[in-house]
N, C-alpha and C positions, 0 to 999 in steps of 0.2 A: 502321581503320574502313571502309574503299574495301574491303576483303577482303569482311566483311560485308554491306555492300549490295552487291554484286555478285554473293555468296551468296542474299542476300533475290530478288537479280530474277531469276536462274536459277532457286530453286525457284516463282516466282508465274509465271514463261514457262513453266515443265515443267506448272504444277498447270491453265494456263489451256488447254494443248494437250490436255491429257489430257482436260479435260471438253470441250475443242471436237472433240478426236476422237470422243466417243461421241454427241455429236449428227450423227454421220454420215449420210446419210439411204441405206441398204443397199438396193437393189432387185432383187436379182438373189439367188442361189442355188445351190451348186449341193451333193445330196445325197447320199449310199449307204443305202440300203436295209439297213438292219442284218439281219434274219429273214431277208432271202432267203439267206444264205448257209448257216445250217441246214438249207433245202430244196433246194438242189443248184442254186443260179445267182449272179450277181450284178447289180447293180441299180443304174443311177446316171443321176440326175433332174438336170436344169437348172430351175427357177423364176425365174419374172420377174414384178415388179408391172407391172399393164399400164395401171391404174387407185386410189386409194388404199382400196378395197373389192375388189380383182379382181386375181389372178395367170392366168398360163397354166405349165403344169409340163408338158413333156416327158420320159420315162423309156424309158432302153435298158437293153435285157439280155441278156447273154450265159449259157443254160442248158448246164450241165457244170462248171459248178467249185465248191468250197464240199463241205460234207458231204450226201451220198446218200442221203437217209432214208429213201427206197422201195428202194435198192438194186438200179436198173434203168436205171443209164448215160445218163441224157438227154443230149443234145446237140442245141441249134438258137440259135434269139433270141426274145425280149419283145418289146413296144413299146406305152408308155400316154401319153394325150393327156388331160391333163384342166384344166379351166377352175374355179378356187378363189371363191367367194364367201364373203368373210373378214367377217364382223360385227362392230362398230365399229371396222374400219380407219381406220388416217389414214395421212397423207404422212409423217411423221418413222417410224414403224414401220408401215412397208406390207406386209411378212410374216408381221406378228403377229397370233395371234388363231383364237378360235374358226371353221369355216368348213362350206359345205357345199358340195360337189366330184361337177357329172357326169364320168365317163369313160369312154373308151373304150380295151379291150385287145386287143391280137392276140395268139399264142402260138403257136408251128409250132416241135416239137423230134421228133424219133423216139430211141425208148428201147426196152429190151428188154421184154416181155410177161411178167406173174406165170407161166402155166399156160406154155407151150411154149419159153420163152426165144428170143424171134425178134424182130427189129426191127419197130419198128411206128410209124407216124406219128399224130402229132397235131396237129392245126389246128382252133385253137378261138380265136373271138373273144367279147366280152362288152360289154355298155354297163351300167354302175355308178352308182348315186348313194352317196356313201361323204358322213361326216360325220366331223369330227377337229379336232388342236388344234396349232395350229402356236406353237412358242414362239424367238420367236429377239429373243436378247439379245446387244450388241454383231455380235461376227463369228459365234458359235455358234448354228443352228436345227436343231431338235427337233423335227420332226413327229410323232402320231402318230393312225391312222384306222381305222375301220369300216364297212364298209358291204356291199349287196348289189345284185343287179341281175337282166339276164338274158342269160345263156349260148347261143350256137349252134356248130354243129362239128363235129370230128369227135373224140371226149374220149380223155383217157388211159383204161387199167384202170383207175391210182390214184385217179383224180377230181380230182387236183391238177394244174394244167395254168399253173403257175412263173409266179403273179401275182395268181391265184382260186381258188378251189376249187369245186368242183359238189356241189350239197347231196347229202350222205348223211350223215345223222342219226336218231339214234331208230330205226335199223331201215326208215328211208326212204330210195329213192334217186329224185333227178332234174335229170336232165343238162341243164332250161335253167333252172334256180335257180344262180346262181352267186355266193361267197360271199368276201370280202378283208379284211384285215388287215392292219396293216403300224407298223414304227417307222424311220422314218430319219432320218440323223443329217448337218449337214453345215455349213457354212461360209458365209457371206452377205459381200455385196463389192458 
């Protein structure tokens, strides 16, 4: 009989931790950029609740690894700073939640030119209001965002400048429309 209830308090200690573990309260972050690695870089964001409505996200990057899709060798860095306004946040999930996010990016890589094959540089920055949906459950968050803004710099050929893109659409082109998207994927603690 002592077997059994010692049974019974083992699994009500394991059931009571389990659900006192997910009342966790997570305020931190830290993310990968999944699509940047199709576009030739990599992507990785720290987030922190600063407030239980309000994050600040930091994003570094390193442009040159991943797959090439313009096929013109980039090499340099990223770097995005942007401040989360998450609508009905609370303190137990202070991650979660629909948001809308200013930001601002830098981008400096040189890459090879379409027409001559020569190195060329690019330094382009941008200030963004992006709109998204951030889902994080337990240890796993899910971001994912749209938005636009405007562009200044000195742009690639491609238009894609490894964090934005510069509108050309429809047979339009212009270099201070700048355009983002993104899903990234990561860990909360």
């Amino acid at each position: 009989m002592r077997k059994i209830y010692a049974i019974i308090l083992i699994c009500s200690f394991t059931c009571v931790n389990a659900f006192a573990s997910d009342q966790i309260i997570r305020r931190q972050a830290v993310k990968a950029t999944i699509l940047s690695w199709y576009t030739g870089s990599c992507k990785l964001s720290y987030e922190r609740a600063v407030l239980s409505n309000q994050t600040m996200e930091i994003t570094a990057g390193y442009i040159g690894v991943g797959h090439d899709k313009f096929n013109n060798h980039p090499k340099g860095l990223t770097a995005r700073y942007a401040h989360k306004y998450i609508f009905h946040g609370n303190d137990i999930q202070p991650l979660n939640g629909f948001y809308l996010r200013p930001e601002l990016i830098y981008s400096y890589f040189h890459y090879y030119t379409k027409i001559n094959h020569y190195r060329k540089v690019s330094e382009m920055g941008s200030a963004l209001f992006t709109v998204g949906y951030q889902y994080a459950m337990h240890r796993i968050v899910a971001d994912f965002f749209i938005g636009g803004g405007y562009a200044f710099g000195q742009e690639a050929d491609t238009h894609y400048q490894h964090g934005f893109a510069l509108w050309d659409n429809m047979g339009t082109y212009n270099k201070n429309i700048s355009l983002t998207f993104g899903l990234k994927i990561g860990v909360s603690f």
